[in-house]
CHARMM internal coordinates of N, CA and C (Angstrom, degrees):
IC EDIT
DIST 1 N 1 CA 1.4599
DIST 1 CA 1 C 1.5203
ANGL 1 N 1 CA 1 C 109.70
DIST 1 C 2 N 1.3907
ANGL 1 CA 1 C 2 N 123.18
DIHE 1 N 1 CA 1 C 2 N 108.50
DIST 2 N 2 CA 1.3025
ANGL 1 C 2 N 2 CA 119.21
DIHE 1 CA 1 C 2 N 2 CA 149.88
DIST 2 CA 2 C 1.8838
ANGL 2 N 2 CA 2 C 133.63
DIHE 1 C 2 N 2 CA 2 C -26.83
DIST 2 C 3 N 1.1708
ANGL 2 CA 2 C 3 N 131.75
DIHE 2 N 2 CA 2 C 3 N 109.34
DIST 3 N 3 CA 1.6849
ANGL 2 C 3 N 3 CA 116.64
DIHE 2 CA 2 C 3 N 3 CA 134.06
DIST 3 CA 3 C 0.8257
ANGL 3 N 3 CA 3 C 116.52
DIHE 2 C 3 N 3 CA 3 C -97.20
DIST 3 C 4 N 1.5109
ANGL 3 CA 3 C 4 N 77.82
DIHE 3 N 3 CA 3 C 4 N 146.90
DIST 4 N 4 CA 1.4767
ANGL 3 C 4 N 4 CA 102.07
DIHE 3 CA 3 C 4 N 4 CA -170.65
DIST 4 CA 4 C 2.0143
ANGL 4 N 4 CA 4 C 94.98
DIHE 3 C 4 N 4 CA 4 C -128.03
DIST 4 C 5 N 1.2020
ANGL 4 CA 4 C 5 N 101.51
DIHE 4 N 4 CA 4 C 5 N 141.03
DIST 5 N 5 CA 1.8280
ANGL 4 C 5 N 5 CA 122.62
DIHE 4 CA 4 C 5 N 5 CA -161.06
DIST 5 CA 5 C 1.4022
ANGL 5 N 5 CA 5 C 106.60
DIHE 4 C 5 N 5 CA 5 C -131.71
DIST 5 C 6 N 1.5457
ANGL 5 CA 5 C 6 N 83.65
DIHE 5 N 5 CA 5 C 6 N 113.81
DIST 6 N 6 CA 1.9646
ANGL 5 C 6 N 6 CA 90.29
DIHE 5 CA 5 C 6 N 6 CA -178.59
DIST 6 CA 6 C 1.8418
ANGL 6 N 6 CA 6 C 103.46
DIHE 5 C 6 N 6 CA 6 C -97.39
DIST 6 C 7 N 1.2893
ANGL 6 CA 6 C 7 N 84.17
DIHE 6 N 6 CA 6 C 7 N 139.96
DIST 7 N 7 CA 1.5809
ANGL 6 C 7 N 7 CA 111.02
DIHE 6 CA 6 C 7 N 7 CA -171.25
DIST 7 CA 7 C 1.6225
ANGL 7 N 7 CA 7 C 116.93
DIHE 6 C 7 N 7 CA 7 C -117.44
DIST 7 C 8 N 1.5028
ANGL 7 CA 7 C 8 N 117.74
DIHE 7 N 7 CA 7 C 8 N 108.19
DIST 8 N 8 CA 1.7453
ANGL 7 C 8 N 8 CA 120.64
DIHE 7 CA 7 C 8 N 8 CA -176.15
DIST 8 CA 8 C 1.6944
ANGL 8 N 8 CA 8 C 91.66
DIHE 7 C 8 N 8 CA 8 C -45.90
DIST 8 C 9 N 1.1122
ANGL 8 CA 8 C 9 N 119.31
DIHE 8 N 8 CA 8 C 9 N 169.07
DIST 9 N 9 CA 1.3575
ANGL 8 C 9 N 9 CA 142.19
DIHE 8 CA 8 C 9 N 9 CA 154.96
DIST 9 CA 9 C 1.5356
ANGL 9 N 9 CA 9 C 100.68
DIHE 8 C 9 N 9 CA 9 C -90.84
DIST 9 C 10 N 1.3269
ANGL 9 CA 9 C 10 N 102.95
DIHE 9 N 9 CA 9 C 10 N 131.76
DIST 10 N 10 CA 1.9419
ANGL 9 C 10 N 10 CA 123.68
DIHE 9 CA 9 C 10 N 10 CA -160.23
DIST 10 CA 10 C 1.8867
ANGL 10 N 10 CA 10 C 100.62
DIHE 9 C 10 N 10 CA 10 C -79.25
DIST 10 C 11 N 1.6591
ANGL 10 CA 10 C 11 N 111.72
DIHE 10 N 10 CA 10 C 11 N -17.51
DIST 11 N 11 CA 1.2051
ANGL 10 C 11 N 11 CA 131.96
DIHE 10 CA 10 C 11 N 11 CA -156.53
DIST 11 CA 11 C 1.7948
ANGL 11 N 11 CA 11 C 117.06
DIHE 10 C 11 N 11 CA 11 C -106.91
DIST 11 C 12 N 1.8471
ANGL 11 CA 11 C 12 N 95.73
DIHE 11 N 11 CA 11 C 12 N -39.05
DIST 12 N 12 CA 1.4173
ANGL 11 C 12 N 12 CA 105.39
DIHE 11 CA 11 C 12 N 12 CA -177.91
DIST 12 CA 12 C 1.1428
ANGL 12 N 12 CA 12 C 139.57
DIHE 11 C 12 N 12 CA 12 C -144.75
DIST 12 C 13 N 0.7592
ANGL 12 CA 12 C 13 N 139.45
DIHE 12 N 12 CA 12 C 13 N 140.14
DIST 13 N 13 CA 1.9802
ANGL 12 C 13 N 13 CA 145.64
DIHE 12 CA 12 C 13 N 13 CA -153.14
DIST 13 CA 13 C 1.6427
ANGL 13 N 13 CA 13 C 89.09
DIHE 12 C 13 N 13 CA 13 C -75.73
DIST 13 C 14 N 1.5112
ANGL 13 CA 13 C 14 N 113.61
DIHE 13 N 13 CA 13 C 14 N 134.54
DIST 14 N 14 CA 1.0667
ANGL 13 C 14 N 14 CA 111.21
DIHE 13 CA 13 C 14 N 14 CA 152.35
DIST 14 CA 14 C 1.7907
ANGL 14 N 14 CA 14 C 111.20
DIHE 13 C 14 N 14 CA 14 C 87.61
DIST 14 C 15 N 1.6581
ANGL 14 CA 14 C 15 N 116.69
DIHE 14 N 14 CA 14 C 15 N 19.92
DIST 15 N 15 CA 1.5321
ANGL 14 C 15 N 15 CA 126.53
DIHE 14 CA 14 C 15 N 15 CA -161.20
DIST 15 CA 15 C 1.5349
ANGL 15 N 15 CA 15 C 90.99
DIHE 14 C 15 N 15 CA 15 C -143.54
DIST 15 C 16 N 1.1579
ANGL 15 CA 15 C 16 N 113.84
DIHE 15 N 15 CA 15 C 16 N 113.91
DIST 16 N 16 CA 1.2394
ANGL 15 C 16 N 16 CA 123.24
DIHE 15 CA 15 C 16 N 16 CA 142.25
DIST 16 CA 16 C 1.5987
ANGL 16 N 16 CA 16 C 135.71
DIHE 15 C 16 N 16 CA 16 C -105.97
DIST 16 C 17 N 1.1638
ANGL 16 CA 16 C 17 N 123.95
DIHE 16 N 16 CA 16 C 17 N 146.05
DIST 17 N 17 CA 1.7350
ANGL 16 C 17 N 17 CA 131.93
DIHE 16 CA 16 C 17 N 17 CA 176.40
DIST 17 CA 17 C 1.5146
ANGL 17 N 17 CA 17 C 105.24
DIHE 16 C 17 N 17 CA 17 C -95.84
DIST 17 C 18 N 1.1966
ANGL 17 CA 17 C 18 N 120.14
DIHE 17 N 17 CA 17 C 18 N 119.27
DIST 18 N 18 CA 1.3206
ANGL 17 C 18 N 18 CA 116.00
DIHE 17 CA 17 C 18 N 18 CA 175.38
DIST 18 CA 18 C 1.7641
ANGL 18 N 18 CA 18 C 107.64
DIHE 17 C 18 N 18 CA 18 C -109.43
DIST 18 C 19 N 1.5625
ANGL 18 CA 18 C 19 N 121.22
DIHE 18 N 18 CA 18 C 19 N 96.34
DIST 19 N 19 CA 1.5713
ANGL 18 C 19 N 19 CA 118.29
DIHE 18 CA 18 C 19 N 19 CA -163.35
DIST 19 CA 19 C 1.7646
ANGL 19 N 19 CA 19 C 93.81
DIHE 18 C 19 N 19 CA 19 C -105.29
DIST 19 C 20 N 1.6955
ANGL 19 CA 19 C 20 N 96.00
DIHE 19 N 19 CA 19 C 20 N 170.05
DIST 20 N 20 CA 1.8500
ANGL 19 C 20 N 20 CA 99.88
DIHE 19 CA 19 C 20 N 20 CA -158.37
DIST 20 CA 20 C 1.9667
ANGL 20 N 20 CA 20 C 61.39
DIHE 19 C 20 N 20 CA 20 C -118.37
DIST 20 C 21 N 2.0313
ANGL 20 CA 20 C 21 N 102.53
DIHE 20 N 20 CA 20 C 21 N 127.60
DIST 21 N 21 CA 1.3483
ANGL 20 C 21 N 21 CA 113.27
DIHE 20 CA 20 C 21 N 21 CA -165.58
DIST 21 CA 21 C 1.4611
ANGL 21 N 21 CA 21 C 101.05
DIHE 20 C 21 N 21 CA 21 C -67.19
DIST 21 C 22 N 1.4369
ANGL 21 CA 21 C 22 N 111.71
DIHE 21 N 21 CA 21 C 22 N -46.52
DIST 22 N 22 CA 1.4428
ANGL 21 C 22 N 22 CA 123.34
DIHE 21 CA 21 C 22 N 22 CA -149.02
DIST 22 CA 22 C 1.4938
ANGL 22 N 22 CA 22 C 111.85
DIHE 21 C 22 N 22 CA 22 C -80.05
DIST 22 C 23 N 1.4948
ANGL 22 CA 22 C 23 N 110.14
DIHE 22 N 22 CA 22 C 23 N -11.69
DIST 23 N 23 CA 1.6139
ANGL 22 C 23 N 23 CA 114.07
DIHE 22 CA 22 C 23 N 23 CA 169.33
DIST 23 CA 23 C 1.5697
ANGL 23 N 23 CA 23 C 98.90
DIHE 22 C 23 N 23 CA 23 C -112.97
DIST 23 C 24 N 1.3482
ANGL 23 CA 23 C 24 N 129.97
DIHE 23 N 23 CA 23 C 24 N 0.32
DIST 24 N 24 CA 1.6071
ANGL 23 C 24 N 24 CA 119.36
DIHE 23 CA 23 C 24 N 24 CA -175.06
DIST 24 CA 24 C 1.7046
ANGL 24 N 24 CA 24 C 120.37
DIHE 23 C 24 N 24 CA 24 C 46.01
DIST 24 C 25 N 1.3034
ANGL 24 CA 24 C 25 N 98.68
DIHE 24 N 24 CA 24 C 25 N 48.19
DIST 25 N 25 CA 1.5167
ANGL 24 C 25 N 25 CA 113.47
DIHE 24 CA 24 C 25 N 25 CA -173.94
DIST 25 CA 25 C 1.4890
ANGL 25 N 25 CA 25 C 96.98
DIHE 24 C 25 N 25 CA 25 C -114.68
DIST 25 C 26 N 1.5123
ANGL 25 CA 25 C 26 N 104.85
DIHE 25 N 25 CA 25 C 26 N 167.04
DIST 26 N 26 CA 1.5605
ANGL 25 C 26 N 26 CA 120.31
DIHE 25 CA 25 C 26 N 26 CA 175.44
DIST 26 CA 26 C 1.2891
ANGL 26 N 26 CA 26 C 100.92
DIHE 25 C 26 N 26 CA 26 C -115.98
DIST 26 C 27 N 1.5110
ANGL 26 CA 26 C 27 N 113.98
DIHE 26 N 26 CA 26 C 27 N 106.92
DIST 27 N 27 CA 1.2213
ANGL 26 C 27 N 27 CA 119.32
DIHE 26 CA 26 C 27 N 27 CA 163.42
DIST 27 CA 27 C 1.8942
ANGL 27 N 27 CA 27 C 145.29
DIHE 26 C 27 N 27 CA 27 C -87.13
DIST 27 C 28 N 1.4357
ANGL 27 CA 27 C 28 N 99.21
DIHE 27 N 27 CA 27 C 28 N -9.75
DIST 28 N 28 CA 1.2849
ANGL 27 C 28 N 28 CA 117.78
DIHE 27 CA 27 C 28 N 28 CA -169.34
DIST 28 CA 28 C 1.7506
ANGL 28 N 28 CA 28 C 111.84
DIHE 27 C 28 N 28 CA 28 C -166.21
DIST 28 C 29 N 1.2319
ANGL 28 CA 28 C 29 N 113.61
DIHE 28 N 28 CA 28 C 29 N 159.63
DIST 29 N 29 CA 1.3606
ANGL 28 C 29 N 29 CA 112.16
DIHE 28 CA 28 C 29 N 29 CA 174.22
DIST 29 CA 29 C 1.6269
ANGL 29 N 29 CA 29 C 103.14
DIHE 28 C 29 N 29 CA 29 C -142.33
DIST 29 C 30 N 1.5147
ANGL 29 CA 29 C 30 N 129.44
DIHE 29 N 29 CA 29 C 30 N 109.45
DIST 30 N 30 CA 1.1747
ANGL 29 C 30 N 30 CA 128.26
DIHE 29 CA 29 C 30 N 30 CA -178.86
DIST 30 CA 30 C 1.8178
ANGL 30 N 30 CA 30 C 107.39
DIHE 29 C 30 N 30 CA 30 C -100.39
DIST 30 C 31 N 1.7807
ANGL 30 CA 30 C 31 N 94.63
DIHE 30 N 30 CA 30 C 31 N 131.24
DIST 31 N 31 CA 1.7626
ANGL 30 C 31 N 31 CA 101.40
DIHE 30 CA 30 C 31 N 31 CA -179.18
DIST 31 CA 31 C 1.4962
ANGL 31 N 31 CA 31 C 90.34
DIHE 30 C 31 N 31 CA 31 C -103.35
DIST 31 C 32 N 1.5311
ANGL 31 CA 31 C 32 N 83.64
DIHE 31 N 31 CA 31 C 32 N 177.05
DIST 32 N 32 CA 1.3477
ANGL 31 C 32 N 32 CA 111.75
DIHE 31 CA 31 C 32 N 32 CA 174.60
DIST 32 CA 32 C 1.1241
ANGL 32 N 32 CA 32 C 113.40
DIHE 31 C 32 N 32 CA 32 C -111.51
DIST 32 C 33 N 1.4048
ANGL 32 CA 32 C 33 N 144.25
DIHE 32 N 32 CA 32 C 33 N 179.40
DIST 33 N 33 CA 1.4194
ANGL 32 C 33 N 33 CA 142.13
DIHE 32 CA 32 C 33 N 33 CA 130.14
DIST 33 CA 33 C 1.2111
ANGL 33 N 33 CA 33 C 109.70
DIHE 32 C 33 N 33 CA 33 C -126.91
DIST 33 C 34 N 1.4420
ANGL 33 CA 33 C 34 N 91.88
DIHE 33 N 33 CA 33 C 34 N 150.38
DIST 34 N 34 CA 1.6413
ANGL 33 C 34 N 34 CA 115.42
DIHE 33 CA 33 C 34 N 34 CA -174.10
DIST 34 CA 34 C 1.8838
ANGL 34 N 34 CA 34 C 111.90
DIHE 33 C 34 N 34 CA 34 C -38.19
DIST 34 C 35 N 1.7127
ANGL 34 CA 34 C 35 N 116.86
DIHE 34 N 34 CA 34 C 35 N -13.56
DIST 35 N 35 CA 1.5123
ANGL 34 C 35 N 35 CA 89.49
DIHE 34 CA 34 C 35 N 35 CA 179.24
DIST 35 CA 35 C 1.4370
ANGL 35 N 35 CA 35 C 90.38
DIHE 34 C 35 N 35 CA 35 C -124.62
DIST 35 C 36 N 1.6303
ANGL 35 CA 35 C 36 N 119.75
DIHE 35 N 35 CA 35 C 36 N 27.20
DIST 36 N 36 CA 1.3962
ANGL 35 C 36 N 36 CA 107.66
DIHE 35 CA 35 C 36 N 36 CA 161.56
DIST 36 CA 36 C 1.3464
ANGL 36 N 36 CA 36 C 116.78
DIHE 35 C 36 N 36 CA 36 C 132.93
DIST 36 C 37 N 1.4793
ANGL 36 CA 36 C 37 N 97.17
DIHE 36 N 36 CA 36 C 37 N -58.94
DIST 37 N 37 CA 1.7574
ANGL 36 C 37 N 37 CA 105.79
DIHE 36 CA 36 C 37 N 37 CA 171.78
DIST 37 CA 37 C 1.4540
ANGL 37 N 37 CA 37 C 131.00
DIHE 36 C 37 N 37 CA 37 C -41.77
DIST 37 C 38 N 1.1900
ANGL 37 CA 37 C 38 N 120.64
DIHE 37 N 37 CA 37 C 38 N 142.87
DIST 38 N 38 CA 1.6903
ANGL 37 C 38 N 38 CA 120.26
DIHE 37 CA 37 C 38 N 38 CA -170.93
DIST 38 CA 38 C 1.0125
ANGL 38 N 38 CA 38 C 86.65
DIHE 37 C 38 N 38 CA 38 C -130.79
DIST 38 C 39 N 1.8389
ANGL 38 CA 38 C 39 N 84.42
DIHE 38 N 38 CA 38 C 39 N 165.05
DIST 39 N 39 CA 1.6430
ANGL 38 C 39 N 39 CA 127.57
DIHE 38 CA 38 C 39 N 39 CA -173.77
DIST 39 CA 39 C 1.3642
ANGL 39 N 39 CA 39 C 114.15
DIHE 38 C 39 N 39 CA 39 C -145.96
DIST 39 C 40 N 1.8246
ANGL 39 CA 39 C 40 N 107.12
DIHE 39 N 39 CA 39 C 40 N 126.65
DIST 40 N 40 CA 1.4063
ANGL 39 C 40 N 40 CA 97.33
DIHE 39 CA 39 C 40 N 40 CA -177.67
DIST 40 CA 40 C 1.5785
ANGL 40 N 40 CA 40 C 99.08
DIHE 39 C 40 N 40 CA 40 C -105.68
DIST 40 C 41 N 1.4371
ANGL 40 CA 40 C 41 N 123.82
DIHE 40 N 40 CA 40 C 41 N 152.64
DIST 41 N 41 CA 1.2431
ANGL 40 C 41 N 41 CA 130.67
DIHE 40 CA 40 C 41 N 41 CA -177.22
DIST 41 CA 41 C 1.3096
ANGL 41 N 41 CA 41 C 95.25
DIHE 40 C 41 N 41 CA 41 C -140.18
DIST 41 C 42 N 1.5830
ANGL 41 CA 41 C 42 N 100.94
DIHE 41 N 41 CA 41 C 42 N 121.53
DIST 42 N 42 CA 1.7752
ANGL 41 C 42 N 42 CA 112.27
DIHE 41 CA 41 C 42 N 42 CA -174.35
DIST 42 CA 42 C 1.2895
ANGL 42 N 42 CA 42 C 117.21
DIHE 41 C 42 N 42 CA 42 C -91.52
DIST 42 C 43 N 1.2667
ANGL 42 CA 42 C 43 N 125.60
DIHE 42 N 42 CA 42 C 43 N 153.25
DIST 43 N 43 CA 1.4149
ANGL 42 C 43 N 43 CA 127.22
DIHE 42 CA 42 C 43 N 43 CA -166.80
DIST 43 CA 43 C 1.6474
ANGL 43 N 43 CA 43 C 103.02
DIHE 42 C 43 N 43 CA 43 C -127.09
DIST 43 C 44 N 1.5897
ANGL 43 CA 43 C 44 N 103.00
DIHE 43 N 43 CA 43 C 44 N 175.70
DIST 44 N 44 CA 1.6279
ANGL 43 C 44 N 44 CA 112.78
DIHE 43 CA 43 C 44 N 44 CA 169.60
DIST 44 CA 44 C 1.8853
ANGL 44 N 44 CA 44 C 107.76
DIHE 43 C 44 N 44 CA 44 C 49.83
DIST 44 C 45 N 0.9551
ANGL 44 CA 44 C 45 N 110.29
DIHE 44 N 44 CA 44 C 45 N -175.66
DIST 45 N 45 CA 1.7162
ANGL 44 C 45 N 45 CA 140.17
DIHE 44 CA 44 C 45 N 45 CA -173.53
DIST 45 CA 45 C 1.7871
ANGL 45 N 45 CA 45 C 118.51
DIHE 44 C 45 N 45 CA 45 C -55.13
DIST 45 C 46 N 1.5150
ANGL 45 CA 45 C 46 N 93.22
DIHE 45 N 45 CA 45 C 46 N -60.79
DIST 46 N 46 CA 1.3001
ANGL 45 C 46 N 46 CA 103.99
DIHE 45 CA 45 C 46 N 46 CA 179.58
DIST 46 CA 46 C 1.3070
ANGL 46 N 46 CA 46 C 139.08
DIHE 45 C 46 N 46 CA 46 C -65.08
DIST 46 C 47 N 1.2294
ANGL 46 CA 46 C 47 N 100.86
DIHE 46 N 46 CA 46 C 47 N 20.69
DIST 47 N 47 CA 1.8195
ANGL 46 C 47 N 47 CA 119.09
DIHE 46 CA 46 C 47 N 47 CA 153.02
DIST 47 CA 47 C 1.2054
ANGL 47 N 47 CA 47 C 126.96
DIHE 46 C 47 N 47 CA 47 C -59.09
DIST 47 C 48 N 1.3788
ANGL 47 CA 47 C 48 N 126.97
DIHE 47 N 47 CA 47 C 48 N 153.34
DIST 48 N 48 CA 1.5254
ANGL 47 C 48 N 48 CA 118.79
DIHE 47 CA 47 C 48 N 48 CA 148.61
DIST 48 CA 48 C 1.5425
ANGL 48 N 48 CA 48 C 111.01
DIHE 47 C 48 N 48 CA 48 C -105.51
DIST 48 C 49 N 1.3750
ANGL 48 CA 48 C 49 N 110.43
DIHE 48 N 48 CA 48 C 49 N 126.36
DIST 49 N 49 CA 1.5222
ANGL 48 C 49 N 49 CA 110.15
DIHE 48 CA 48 C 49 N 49 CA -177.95
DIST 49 CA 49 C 1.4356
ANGL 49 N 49 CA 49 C 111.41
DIHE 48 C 49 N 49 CA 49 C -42.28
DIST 49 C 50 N 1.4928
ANGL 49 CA 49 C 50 N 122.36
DIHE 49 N 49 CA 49 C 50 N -19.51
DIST 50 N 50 CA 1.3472
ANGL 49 C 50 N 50 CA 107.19
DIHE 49 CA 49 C 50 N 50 CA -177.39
DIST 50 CA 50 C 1.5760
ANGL 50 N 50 CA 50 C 123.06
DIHE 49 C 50 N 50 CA 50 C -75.41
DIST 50 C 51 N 1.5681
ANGL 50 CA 50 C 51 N 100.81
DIHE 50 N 50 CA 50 C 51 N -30.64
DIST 51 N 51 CA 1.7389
ANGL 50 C 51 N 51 CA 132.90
DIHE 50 CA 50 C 51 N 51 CA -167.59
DIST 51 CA 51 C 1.9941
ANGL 51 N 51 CA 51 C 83.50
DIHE 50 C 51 N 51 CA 51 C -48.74
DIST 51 C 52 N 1.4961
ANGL 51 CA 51 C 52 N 111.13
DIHE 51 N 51 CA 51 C 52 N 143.17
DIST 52 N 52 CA 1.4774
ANGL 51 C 52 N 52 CA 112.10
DIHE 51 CA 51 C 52 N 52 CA 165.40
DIST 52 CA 52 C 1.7313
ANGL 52 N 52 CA 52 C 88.74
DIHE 51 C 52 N 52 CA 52 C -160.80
DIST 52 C 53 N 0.9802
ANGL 52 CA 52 C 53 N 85.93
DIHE 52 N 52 CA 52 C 53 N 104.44
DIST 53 N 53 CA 1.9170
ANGL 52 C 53 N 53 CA 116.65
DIHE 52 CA 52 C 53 N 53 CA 145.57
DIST 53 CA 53 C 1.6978
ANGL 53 N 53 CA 53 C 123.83
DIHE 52 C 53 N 53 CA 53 C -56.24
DIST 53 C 54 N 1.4068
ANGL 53 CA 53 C 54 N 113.78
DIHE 53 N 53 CA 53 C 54 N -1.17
DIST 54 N 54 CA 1.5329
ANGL 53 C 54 N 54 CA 111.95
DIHE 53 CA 53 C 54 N 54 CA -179.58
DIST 54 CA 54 C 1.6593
ANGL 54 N 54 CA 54 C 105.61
DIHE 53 C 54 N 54 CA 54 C -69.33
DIST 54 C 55 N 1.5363
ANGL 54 CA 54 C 55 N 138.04
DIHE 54 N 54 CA 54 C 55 N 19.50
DIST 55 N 55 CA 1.7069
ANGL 54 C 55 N 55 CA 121.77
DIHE 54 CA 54 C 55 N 55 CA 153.04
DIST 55 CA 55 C 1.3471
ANGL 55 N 55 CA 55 C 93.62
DIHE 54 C 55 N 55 CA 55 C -89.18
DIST 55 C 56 N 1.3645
ANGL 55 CA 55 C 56 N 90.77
DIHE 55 N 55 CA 55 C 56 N 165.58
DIST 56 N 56 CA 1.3421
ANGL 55 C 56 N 56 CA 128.17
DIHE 55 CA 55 C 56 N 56 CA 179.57
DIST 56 CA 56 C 1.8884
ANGL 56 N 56 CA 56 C 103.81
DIHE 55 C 56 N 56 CA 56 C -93.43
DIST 56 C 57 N 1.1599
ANGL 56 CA 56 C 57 N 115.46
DIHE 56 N 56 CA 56 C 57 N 145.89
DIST 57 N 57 CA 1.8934
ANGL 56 C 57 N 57 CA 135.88
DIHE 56 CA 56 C 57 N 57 CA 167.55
DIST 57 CA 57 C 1.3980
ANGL 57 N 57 CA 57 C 118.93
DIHE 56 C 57 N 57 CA 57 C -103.45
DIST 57 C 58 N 1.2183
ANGL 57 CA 57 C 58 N 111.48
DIHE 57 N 57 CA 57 C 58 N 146.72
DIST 58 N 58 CA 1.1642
ANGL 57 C 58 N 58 CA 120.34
DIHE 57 CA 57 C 58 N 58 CA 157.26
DIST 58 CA 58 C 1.0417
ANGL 58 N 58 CA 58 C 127.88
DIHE 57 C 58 N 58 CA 58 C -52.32
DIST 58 C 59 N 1.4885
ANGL 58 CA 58 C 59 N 128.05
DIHE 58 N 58 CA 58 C 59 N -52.43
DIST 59 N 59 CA 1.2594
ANGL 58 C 59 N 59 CA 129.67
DIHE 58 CA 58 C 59 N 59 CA -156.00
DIST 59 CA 59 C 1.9500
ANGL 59 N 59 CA 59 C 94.57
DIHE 58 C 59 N 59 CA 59 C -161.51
DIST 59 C 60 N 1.2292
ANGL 59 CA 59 C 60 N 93.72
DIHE 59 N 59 CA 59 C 60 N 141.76
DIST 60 N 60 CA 1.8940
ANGL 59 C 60 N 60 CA 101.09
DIHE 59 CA 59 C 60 N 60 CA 169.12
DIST 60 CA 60 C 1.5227
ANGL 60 N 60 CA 60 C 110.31
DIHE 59 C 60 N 60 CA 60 C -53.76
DIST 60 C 61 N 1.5239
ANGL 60 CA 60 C 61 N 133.09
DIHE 60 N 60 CA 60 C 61 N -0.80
DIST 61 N 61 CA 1.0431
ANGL 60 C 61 N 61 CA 112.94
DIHE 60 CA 60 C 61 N 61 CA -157.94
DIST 61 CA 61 C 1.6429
ANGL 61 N 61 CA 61 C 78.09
DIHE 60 C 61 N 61 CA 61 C -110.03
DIST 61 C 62 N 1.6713
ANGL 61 CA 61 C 62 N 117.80
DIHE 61 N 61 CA 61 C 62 N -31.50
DIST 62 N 62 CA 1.4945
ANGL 61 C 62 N 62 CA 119.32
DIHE 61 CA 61 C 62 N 62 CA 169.96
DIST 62 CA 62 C 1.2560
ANGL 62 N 62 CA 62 C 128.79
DIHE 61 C 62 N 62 CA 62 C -40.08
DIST 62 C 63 N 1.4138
ANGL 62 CA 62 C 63 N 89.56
DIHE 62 N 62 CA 62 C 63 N -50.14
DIST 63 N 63 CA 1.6107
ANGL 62 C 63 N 63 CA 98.02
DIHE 62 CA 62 C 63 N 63 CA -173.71
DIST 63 CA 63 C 1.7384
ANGL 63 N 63 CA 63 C 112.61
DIHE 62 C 63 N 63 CA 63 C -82.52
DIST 63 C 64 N 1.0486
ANGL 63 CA 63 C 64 N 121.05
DIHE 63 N 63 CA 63 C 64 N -32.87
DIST 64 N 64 CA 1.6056
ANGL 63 C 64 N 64 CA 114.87
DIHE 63 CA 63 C 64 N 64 CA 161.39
DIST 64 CA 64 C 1.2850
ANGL 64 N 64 CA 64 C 110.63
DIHE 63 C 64 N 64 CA 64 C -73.47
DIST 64 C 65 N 1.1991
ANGL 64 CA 64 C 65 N 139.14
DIHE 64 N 64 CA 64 C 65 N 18.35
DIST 65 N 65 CA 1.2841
ANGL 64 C 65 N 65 CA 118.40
DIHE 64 CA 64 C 65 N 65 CA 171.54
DIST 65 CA 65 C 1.6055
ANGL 65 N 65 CA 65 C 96.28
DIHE 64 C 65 N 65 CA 65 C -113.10
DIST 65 C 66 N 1.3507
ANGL 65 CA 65 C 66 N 135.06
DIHE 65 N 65 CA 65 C 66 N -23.34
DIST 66 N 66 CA 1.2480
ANGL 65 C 66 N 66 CA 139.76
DIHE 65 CA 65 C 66 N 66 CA 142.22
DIST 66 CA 66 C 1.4724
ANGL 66 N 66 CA 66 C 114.19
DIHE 65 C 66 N 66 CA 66 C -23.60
DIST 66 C 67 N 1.1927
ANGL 66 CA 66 C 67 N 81.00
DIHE 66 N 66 CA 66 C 67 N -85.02
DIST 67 N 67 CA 2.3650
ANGL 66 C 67 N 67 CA 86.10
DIHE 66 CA 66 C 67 N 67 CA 171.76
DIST 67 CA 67 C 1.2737
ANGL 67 N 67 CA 67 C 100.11
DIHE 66 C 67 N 67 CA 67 C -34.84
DIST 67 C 68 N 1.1894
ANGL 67 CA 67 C 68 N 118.26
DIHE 67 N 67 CA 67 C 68 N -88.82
DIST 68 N 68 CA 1.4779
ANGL 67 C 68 N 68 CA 126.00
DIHE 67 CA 67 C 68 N 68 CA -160.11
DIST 68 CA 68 C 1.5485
ANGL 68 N 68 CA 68 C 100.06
DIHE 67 C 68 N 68 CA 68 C -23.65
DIST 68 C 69 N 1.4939
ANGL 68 CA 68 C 69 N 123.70
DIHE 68 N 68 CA 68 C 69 N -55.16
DIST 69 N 69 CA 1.4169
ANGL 68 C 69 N 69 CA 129.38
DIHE 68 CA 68 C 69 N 69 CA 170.19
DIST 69 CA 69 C 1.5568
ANGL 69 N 69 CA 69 C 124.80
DIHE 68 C 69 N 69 CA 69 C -33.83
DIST 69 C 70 N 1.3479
ANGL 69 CA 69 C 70 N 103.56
DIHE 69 N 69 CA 69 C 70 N -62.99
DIST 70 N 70 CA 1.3780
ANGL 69 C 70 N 70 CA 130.17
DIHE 69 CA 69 C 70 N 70 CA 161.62
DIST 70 CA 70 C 1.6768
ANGL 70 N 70 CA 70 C 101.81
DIHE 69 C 70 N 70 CA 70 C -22.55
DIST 70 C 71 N 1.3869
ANGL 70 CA 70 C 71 N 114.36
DIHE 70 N 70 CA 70 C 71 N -79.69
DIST 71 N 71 CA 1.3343
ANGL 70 C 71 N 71 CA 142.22
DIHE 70 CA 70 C 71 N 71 CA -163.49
DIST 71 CA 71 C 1.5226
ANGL 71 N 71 CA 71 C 119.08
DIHE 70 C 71 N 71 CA 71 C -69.13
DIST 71 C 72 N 1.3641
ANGL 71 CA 71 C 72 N 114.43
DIHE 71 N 71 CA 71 C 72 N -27.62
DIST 72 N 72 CA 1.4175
ANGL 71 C 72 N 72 CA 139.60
DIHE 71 CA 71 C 72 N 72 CA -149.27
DIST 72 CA 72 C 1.8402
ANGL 72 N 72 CA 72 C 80.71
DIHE 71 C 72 N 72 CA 72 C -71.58
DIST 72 C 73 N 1.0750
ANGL 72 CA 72 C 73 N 164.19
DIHE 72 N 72 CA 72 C 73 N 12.40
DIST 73 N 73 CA 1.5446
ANGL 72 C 73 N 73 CA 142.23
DIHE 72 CA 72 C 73 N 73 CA 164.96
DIST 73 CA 73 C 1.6104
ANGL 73 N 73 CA 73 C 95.24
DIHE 72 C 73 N 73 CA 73 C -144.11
DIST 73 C 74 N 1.5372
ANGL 73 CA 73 C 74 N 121.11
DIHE 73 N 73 CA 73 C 74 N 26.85
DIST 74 N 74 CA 1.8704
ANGL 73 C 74 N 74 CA 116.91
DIHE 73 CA 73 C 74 N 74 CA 150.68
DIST 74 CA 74 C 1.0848
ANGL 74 N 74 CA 74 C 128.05
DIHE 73 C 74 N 74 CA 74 C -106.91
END
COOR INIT
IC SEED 1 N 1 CA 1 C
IC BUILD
């Protein structure tokens, strides 16, 4: 099983890094917008071209718990 560990951006309000711990990779980057809604935008290899992240979240804690889903049997 992958973790995967979401990380603020040191730089910007509203940016998270979502990295897979055990390979020290960057797998995702979840925004915010100004009235709340998130967006996950996936990074690196370990995608499946089919996987698409284009909904919108409630909350950053929504949308990484999605990933984590995603990830939860690598």
């Amino acid at each position: 099983m992958a973790t995967i560990e979401m990380r603020p951006d040191k730089n910007r309000i509203g940016l998270w890094w979502l990295y897979w711990t055990e390979r020290n990779e960057l797998i995702a980057r979840i925004d915010q917008e100004p009235k709340g809604a998130c967006r996950v935008t996936p990074h690196g290899p370990h995608w499946s071209p089919m996987k698409s992240f284009g909904e919108m979240y409630d909350s950053p804690t929504a949308a990484y718990r999605e990933v984590n889903l995603y990830f939860e049997r690598r």
